[in-house]
ZAKOLDREN-27366 format. One record per residue (C-alpha): x, y, z. Coordinates in Angstrom, 1 decimal, padded with zeros to 4 digits, always signed. Layout:
<r xx="X" yy="Y" zz="Z"/>
...
//
This chain:
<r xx="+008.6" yy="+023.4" zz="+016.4"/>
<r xx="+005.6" yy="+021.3" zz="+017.4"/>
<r xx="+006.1" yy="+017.7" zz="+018.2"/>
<r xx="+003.6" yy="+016.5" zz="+015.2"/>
<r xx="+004.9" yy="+018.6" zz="+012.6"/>
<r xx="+008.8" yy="+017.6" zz="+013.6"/>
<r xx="+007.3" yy="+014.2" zz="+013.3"/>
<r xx="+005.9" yy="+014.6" zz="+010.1"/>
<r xx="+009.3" yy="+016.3" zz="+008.7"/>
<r xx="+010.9" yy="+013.2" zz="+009.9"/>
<r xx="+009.3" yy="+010.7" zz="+008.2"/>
<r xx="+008.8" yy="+012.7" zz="+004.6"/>
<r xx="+012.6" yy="+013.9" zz="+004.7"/>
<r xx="+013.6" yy="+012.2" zz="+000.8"/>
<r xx="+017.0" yy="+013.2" zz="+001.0"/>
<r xx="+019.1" yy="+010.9" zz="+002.8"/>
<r xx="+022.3" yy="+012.0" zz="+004.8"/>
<r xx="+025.2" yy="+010.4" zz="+003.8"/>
<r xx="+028.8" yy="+009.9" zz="+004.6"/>
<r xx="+029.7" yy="+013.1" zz="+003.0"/>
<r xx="+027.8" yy="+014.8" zz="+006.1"/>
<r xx="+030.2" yy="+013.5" zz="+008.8"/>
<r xx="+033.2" yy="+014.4" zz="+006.4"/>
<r xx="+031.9" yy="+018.1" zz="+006.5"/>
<r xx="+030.7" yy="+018.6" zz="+009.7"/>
<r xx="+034.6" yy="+018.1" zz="+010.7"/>
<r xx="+034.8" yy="+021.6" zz="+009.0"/>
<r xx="+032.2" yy="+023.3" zz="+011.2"/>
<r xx="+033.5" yy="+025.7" zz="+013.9"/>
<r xx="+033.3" yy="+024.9" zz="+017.8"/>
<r xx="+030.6" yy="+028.4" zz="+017.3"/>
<r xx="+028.8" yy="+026.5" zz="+014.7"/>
<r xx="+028.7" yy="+023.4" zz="+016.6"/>
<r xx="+027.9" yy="+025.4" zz="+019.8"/>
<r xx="+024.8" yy="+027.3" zz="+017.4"/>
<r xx="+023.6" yy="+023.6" zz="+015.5"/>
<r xx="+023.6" yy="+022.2" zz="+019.4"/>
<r xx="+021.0" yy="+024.6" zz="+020.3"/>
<r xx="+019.0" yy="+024.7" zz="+017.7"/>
<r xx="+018.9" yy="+020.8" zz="+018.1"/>
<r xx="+017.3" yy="+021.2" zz="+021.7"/>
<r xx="+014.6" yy="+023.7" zz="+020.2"/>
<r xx="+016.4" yy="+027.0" zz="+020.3"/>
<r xx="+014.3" yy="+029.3" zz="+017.9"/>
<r xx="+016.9" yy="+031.8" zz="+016.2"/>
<r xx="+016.6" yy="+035.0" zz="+019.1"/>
<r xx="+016.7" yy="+032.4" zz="+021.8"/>
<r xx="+020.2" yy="+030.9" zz="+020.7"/>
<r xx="+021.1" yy="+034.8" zz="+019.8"/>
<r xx="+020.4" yy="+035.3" zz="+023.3"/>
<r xx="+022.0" yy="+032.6" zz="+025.1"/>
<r xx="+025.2" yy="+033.4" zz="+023.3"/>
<r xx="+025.0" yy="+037.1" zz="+023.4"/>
<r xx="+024.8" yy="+038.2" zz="+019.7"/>
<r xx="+022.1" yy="+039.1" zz="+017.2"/>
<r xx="+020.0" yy="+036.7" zz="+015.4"/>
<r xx="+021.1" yy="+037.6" zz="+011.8"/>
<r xx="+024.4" yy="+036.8" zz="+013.4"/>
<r xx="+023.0" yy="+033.0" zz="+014.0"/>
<r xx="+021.3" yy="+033.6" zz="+010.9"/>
<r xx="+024.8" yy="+033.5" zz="+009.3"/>
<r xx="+025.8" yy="+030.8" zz="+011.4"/>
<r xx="+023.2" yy="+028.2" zz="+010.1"/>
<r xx="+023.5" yy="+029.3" zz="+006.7"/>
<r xx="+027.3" yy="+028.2" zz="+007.1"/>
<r xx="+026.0" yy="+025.5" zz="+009.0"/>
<r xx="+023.3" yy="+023.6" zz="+006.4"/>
<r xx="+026.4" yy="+024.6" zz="+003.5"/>
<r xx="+028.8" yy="+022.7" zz="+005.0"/>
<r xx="+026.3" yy="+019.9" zz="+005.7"/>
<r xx="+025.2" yy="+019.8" zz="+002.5"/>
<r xx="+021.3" yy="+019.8" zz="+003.9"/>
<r xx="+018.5" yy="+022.5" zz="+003.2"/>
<r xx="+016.8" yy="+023.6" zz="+006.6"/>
<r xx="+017.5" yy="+023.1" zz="+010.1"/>
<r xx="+015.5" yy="+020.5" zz="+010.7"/>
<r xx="+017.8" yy="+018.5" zz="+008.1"/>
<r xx="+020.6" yy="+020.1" zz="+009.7"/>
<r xx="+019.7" yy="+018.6" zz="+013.0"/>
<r xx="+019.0" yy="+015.1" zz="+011.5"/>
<r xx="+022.6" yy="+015.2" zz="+010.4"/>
<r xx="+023.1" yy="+016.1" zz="+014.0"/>
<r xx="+021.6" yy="+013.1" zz="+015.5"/>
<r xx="+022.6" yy="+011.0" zz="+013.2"/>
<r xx="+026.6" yy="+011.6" zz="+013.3"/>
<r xx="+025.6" yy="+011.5" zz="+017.4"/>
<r xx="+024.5" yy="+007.6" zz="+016.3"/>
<r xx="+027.7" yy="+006.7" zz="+014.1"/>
//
């Protein structure tokens, strides 16, 4: 993702991440914590399929599990969450 338009994602995200995030991501998996730690360094889908030696509609999976649990809607929320429980 280009630096500008992560920027721009940042500053227009409405939805705010609350407690209930932190609460849930106690219920991800050490593989979804593994996937949601790559993406977070820039891992496109294939690349983090790659590094961990599976398919990417495996990782697919993965995130989709991933942003449920979180209660987000994309990765990039998914990775605010992230950084954010980092923080806390």
């Amino acid at each position: 993702m280009a630096p500008g338009l992560a920027a721009r994602l940042l500053t227009k995200s409405s939805r705010p991440i609350t407690m209930a995030v932190k609460k849930d991501a106690l219920a991800l998996t050490k593989r979804e914590w593994c996937i949601l730690d790559l993406v977070s360094r820039g891992l496109a889908n294939k690349e983090v399929a790659r590094a961990l030696g599976v398919t990417d509609k495996t990782v697919k999976h993965y995130m989709t599990n991933i942003m449920q649990k979180l209660q987000v809607r994309n990765r990039v929320e998914a990775v605010l969450a992230l950084q954010k429980m980092r923080r806390d």
